[in-house]
N, CA, C and O atoms as a GROMACS GRO file, in nm:
protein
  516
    1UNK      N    1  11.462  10.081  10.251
    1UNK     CA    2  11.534   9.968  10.197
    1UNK      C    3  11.566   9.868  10.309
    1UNK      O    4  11.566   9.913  10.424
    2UNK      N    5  11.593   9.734  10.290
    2UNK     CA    6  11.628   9.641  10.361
    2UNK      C    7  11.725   9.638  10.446
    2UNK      O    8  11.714   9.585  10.556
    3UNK      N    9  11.849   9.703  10.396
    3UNK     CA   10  11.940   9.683  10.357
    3UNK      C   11  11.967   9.853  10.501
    3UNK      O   12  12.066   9.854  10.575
    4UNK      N   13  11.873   9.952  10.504
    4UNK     CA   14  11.889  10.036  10.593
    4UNK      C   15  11.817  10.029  10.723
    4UNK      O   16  11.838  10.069  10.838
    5UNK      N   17  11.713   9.956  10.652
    5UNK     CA   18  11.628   9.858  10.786
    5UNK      C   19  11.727   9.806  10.878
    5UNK      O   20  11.736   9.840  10.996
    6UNK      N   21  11.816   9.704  10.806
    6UNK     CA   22  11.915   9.623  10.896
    6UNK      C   23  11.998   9.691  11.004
    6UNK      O   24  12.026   9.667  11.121
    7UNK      N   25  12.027   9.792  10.908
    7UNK     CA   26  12.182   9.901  10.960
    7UNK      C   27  12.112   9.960  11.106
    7UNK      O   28  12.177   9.978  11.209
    8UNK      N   29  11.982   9.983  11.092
    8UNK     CA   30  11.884  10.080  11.183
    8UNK      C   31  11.832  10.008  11.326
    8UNK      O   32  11.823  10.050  11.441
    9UNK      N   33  11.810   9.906  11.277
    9UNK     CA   34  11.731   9.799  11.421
    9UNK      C   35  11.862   9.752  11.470
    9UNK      O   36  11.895   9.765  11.588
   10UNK      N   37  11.963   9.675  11.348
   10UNK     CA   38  12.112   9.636  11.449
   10UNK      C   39  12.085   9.517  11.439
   10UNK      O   40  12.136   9.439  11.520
   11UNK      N   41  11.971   9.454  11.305
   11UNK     CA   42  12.034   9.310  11.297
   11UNK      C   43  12.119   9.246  11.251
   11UNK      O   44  12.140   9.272  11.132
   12UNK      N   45  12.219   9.124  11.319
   12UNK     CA   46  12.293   9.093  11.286
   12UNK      C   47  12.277   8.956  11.205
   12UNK      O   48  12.387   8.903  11.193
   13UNK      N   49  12.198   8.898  11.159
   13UNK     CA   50  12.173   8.741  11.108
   13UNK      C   51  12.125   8.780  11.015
   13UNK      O   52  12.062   8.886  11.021
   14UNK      N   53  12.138   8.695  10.874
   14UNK     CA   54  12.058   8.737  10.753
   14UNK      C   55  11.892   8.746  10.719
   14UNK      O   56  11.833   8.638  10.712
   15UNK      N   57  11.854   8.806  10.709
   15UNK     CA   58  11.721   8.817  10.709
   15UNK      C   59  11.591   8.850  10.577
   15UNK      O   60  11.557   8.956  10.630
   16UNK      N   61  11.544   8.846  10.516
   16UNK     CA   62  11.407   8.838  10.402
   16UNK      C   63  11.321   8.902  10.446
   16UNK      O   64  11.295   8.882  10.565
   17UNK      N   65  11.253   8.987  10.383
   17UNK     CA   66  11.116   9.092  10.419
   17UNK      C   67  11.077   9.045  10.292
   17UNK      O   68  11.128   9.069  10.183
   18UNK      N   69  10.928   8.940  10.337
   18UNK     CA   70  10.887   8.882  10.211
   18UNK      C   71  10.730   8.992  10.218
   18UNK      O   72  10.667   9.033  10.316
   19UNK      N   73  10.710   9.010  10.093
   19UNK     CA   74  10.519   9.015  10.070
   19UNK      C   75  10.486   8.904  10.025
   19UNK      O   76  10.540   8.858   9.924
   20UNK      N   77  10.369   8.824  10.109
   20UNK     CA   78  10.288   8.719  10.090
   20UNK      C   79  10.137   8.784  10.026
   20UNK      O   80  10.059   8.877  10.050
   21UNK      N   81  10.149   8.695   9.950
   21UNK     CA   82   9.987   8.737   9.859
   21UNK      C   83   9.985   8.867   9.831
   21UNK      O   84   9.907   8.946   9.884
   22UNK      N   85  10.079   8.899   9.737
   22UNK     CA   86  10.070   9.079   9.707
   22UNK      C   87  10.002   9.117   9.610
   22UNK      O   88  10.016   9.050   9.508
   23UNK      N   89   9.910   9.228   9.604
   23UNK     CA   90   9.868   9.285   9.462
   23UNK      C   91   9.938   9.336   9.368
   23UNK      O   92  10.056   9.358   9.397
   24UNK      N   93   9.893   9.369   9.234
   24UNK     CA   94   9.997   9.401   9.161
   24UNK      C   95  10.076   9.538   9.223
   24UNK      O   96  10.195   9.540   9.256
   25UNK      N   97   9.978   9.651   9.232
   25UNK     CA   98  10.033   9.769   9.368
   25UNK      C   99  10.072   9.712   9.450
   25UNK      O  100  10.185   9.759   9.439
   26UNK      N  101  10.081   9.646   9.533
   26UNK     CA  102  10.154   9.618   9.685
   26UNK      C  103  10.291   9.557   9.600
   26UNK      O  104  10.365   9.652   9.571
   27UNK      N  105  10.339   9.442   9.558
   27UNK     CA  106  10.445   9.424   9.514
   27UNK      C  107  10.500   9.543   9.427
   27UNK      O  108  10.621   9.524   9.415
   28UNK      N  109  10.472   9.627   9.380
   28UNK     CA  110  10.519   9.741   9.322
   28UNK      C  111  10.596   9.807   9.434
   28UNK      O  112  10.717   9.830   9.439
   29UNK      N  113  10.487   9.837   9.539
   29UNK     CA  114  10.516   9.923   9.642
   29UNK      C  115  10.596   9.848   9.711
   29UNK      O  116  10.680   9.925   9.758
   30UNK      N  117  10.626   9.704   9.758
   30UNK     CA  118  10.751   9.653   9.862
   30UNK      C  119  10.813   9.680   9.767
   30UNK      O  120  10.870   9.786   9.791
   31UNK      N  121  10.843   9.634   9.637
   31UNK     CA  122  10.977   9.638   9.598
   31UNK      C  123  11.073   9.774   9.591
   31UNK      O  124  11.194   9.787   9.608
   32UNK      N  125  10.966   9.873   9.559
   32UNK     CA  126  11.073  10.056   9.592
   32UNK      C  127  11.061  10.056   9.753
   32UNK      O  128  11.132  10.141   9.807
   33UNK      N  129  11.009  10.003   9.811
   33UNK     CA  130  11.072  10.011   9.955
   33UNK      C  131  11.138   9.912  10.027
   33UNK      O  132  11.131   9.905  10.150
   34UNK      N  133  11.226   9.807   9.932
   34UNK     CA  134  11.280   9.775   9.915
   34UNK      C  135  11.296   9.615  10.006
   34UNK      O  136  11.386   9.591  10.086
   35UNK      N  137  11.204   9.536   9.974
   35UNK     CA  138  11.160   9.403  10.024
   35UNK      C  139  11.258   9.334   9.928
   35UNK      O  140  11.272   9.358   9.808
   36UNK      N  141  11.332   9.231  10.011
   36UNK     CA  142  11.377   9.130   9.931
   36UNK      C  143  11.318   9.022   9.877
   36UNK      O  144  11.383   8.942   9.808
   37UNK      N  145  11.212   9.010   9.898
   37UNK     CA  146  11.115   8.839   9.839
   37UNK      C  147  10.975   8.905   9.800
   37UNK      O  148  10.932   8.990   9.878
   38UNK      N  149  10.897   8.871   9.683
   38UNK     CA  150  10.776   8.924   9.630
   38UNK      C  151  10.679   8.787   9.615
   38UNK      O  152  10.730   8.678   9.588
   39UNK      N  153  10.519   8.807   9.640
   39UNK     CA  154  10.490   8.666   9.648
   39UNK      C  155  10.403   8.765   9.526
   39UNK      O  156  10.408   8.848   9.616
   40UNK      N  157  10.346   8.819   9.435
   40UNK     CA  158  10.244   8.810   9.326
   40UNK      C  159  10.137   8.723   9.287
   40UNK      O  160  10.149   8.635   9.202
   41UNK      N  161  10.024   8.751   9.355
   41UNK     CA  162   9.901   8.681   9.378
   41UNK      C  163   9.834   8.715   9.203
   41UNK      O  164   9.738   8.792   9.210
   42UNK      N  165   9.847   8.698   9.144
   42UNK     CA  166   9.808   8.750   8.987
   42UNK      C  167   9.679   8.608   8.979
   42UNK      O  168   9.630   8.600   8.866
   43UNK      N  169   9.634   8.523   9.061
   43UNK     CA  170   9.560   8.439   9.034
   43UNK      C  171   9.367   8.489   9.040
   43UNK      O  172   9.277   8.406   9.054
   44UNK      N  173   9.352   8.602   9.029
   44UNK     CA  174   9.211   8.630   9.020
   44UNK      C  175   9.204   8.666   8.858
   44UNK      O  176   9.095   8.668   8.801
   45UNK      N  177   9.337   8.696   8.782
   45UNK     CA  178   9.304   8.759   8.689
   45UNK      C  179   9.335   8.660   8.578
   45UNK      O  180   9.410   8.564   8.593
   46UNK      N  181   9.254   8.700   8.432
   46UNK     CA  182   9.281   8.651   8.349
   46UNK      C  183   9.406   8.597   8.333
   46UNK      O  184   9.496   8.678   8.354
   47UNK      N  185   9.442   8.475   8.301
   47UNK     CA  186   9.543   8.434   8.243
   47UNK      C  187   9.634   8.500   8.190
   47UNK      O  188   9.741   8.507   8.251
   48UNK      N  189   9.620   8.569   8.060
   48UNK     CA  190   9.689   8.689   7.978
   48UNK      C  191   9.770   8.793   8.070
   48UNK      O  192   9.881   8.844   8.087
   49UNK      N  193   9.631   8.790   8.122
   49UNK     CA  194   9.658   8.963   8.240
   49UNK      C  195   9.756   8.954   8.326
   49UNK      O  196   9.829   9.049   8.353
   50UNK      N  197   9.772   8.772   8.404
   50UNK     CA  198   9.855   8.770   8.510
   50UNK      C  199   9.997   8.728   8.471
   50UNK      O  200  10.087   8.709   8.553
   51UNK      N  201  10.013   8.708   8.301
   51UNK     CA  202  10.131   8.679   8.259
   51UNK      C  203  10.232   8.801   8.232
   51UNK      O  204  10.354   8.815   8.233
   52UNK      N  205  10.119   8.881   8.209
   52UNK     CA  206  10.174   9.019   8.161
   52UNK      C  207  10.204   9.105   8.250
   52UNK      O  208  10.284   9.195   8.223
   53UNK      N  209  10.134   9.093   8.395
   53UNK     CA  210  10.191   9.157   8.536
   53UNK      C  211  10.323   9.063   8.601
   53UNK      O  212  10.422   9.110   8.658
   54UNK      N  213  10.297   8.932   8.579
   54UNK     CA  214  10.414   8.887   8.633
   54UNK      C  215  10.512   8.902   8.562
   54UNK      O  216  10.617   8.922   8.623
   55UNK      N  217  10.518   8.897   8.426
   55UNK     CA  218  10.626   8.953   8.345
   55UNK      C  219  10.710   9.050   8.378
   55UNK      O  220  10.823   9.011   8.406
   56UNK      N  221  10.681   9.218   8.385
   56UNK     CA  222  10.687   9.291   8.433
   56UNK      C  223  10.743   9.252   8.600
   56UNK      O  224  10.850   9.311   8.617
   57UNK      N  225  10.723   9.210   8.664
   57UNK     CA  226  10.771   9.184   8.765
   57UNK      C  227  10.905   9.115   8.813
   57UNK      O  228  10.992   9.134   8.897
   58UNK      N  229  10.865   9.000   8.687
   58UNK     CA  230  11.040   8.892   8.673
   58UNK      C  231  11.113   8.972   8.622
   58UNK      O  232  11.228   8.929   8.630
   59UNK      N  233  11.108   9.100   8.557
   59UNK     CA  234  11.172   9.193   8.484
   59UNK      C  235  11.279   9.254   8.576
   59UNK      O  236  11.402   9.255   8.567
   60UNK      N  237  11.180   9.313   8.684
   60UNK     CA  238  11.224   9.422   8.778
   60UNK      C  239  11.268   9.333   8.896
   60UNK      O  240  11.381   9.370   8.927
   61UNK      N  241  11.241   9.265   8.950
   61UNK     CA  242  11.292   9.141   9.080
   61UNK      C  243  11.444   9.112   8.987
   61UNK      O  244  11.541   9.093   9.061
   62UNK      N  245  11.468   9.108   8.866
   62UNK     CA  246  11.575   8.992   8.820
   62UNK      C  247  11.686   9.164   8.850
   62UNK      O  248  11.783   9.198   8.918
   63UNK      N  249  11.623   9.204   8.783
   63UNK     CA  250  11.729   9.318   8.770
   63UNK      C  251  11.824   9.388   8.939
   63UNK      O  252  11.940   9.420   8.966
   64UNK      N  253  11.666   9.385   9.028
   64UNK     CA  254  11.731   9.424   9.162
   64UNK      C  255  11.786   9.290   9.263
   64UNK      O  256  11.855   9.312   9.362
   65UNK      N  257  11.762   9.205   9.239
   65UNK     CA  258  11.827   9.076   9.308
   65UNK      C  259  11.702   8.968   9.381
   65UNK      O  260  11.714   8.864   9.445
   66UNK      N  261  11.584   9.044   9.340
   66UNK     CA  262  11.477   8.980   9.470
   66UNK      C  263  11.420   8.828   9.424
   66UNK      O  264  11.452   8.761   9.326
   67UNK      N  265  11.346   8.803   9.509
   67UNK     CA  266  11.284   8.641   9.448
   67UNK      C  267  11.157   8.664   9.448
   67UNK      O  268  11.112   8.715   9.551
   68UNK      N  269  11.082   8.642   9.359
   68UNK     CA  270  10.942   8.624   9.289
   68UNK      C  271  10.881   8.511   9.310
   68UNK      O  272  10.912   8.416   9.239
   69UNK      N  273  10.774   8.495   9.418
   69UNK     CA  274  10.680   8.419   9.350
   69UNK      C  275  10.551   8.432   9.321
   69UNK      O  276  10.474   8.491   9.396
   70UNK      N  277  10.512   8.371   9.200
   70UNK     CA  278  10.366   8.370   9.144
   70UNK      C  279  10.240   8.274   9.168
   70UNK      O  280  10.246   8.158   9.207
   71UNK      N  281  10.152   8.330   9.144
   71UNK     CA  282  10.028   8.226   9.183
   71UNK      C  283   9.925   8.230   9.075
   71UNK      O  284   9.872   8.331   9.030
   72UNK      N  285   9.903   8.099   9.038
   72UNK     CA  286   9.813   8.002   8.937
   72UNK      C  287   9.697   7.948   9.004
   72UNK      O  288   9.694   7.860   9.090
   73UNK      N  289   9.599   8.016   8.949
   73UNK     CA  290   9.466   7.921   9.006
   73UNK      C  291   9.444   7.980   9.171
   73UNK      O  292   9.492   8.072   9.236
   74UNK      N  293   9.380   7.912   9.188
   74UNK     CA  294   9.308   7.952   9.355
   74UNK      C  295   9.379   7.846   9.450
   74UNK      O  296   9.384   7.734   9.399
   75UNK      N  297   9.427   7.855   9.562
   75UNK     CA  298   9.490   7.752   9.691
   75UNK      C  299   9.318   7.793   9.783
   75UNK      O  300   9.269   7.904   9.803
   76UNK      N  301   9.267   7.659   9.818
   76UNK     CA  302   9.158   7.594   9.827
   76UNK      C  303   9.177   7.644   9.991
   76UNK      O  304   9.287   7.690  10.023
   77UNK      N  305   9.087   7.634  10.078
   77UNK     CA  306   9.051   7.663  10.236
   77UNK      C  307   9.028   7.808  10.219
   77UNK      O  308   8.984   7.847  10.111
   78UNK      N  309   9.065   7.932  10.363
   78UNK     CA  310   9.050   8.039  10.335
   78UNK      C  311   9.151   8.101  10.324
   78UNK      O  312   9.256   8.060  10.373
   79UNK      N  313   9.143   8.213  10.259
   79UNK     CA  314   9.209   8.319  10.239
   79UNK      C  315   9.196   8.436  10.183
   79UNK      O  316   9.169   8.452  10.064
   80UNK      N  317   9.220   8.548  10.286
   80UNK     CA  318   9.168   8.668  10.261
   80UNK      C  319   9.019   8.706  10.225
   80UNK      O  320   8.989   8.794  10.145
   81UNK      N  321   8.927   8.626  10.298
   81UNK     CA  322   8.781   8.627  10.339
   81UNK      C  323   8.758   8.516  10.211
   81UNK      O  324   8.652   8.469  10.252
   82UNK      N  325   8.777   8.465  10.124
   82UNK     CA  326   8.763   8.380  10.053
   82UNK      C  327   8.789   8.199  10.076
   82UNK      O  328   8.899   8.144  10.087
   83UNK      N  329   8.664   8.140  10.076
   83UNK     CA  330   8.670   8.000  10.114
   83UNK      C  331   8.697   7.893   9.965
   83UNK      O  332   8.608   7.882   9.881
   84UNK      N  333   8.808   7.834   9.953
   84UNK     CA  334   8.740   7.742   9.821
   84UNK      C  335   8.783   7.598   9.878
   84UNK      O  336   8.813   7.571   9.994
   85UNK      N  337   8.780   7.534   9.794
   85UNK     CA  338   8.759   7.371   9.851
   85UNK      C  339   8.860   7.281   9.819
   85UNK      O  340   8.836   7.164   9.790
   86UNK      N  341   8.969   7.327   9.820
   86UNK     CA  342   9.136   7.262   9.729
   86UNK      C  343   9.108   7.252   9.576
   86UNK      O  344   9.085   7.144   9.522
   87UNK      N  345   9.111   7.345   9.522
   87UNK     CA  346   9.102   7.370   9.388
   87UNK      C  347   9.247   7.302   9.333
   87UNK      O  348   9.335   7.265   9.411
   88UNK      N  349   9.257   7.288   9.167
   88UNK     CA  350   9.370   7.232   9.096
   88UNK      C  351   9.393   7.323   9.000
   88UNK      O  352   9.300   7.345   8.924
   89UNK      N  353   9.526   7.401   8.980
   89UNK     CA  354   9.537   7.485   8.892
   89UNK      C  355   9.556   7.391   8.793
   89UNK      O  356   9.568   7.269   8.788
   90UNK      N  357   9.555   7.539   8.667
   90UNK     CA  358   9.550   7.442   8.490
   90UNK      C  359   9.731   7.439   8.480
   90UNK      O  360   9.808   7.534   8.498
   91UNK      N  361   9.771   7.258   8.436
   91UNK     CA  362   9.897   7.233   8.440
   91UNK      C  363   9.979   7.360   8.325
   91UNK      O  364  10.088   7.417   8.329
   92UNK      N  365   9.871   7.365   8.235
   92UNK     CA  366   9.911   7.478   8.120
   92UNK      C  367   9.948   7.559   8.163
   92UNK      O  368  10.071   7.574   8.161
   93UNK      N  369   9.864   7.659   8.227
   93UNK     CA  370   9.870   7.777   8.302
   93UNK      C  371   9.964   7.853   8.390
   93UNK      O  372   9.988   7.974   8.393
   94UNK      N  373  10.022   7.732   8.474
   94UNK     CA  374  10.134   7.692   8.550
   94UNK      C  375  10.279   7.685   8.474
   94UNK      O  376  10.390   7.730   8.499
   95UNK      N  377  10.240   7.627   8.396
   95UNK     CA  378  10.360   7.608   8.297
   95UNK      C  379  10.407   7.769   8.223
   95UNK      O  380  10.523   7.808   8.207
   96UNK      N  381  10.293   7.838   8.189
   96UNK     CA  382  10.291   7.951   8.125
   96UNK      C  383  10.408   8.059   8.199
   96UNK      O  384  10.508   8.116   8.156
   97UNK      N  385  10.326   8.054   8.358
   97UNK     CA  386  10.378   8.135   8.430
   97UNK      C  387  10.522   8.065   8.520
   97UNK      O  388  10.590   8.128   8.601
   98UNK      N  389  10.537   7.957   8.488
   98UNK     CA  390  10.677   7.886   8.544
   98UNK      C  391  10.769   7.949   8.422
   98UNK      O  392  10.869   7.994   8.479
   99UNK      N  393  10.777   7.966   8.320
   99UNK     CA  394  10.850   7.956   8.171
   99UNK      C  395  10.852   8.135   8.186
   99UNK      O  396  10.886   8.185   8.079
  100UNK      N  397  10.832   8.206   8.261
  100UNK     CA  398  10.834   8.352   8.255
  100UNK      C  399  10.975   8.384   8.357
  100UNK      O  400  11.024   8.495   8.380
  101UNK      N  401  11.012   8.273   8.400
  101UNK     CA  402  11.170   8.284   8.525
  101UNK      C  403  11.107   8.320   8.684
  101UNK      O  404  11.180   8.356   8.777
  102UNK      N  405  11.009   8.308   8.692
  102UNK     CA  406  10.979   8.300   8.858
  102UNK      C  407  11.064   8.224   8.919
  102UNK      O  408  11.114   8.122   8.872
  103UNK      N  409  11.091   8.282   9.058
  103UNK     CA  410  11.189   8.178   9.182
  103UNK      C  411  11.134   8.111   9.235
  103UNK      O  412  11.198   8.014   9.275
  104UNK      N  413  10.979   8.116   9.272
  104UNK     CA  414  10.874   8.031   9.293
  104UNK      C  415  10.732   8.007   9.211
  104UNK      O  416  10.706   8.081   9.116
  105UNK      N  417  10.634   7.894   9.251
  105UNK     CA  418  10.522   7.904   9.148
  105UNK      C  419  10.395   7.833   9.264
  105UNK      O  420  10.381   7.713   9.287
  106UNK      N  421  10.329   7.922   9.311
  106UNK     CA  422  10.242   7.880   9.372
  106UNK      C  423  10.117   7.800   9.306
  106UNK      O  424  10.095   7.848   9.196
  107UNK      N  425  10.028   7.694   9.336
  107UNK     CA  426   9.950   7.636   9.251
  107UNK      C  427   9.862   7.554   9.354
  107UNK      O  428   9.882   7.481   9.450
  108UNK      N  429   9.797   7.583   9.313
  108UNK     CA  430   9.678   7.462   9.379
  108UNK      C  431   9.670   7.314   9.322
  108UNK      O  432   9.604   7.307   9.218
  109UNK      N  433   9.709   7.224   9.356
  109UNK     CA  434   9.703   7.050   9.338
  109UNK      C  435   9.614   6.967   9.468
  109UNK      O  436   9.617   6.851   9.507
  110UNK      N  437   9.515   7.118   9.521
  110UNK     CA  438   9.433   7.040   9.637
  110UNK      C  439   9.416   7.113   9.772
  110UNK      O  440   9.315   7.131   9.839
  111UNK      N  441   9.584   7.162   9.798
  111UNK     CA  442   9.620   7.224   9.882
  111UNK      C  443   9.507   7.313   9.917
  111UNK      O  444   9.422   7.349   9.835
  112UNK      N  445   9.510   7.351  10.051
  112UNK     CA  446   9.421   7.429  10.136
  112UNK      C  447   9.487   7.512  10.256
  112UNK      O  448   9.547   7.451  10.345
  113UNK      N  449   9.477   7.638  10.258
  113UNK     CA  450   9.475   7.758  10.380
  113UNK      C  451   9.384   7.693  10.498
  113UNK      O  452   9.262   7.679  10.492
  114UNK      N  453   9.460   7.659  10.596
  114UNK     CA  454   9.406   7.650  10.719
  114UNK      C  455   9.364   7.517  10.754
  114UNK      O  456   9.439   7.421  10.738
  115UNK      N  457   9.212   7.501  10.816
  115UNK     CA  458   9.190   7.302  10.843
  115UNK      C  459   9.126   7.315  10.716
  115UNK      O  460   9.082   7.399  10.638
  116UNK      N  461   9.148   7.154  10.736
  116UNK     CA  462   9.066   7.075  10.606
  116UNK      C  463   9.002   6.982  10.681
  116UNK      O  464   9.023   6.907  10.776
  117UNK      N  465   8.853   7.037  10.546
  117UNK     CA  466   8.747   6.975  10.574
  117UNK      C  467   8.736   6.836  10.589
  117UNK      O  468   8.830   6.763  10.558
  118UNK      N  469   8.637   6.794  10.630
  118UNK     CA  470   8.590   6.616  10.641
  118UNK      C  471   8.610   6.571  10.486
  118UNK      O  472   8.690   6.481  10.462
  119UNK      N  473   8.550   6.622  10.401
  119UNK     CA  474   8.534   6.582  10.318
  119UNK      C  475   8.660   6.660  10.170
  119UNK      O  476   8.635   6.711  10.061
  120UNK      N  477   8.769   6.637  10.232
  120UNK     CA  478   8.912   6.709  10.154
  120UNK      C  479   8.895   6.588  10.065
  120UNK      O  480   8.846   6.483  10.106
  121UNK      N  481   8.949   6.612   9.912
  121UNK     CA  482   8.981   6.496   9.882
  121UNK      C  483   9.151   6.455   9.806
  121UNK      O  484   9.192   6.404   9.702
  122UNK      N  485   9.207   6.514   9.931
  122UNK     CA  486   9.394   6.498   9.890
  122UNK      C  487   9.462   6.622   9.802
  122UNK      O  488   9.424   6.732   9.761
  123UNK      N  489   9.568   6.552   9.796
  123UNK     CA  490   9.643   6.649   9.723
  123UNK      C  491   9.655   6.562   9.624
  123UNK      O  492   9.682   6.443   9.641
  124UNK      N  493   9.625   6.647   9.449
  124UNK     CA  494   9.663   6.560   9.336
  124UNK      C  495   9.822   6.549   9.252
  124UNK      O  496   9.880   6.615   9.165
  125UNK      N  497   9.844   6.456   9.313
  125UNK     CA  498   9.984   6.442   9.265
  125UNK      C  499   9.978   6.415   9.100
  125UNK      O  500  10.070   6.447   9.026
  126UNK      N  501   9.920   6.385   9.079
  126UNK     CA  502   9.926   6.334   8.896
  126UNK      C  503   9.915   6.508   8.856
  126UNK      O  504  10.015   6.570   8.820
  127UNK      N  505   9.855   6.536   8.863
  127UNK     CA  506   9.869   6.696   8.877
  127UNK      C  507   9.986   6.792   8.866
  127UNK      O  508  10.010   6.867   8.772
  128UNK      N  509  10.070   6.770   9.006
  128UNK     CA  510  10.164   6.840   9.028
  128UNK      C  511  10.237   6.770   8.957
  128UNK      O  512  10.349   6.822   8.960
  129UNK      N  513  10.236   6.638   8.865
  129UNK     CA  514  10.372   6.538   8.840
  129UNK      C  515  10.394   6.662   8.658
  129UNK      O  516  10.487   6.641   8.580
   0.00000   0.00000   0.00000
């Protein structure tokens, strides 16, 4: 737990043990070992599929105190051996999984992991609006 983590090392300042880009197992697994922040990468899977894992998740984060966030669509450059090109998640989609009580909502409007290419073409704000 976090919370014995703290007591154990002797930190004194407030502190977050986040999972970034977690699977549905890995956020399972920080949260019984007791991470305060969950990032839920549910964006490879069907729509349905990733409403119904993040569900389950806003369930169990709300109940123990933690903060959730979810991810819609693909975030464009690399990540995790995967290259894409600033992709735009579906505003729907986003909406789906915003309306489930996430603390955050990750989304692609362009955005990119790492440099951007010569040929980026922005971030779409009409998009994110």
């Amino acid at each position: 737990m976090v919370e014995g983590m703290i007591e154990v090392i002797g930190i004194t300042f407030p502190v977050s043990l986040h999972l970034d880009h977690g699977s549905y197992e890995g956020a399972k697994a920080c949260i019984e070992a007791g991470f305060s922040s969950i990032m839920f990468d549910g964006s490879h899977y069907p729509i349905e599929e990733n409403i119904a894992k993040t569900t389950e998740l806003v369930e169990t984060c709300n109940k123990l105190g933690l903060s959730l966030e979810a991810e819609v669509g693909a975030i464009g450059g690399e990540e995790d051996g995967v290259i894409g090109g600033g992709e735009v998640a579906d505003p729907a989609e986003c909406k789906m999984i915003a309306d489930l009580g996430v603390t955050m909502l990750a989304a692609g409007i362009g955005n990119i992991h790492g440099k951007y290419p010569e040929n980026w073409a922005g971030l779409n704000f009409e998009v994110l609006g």
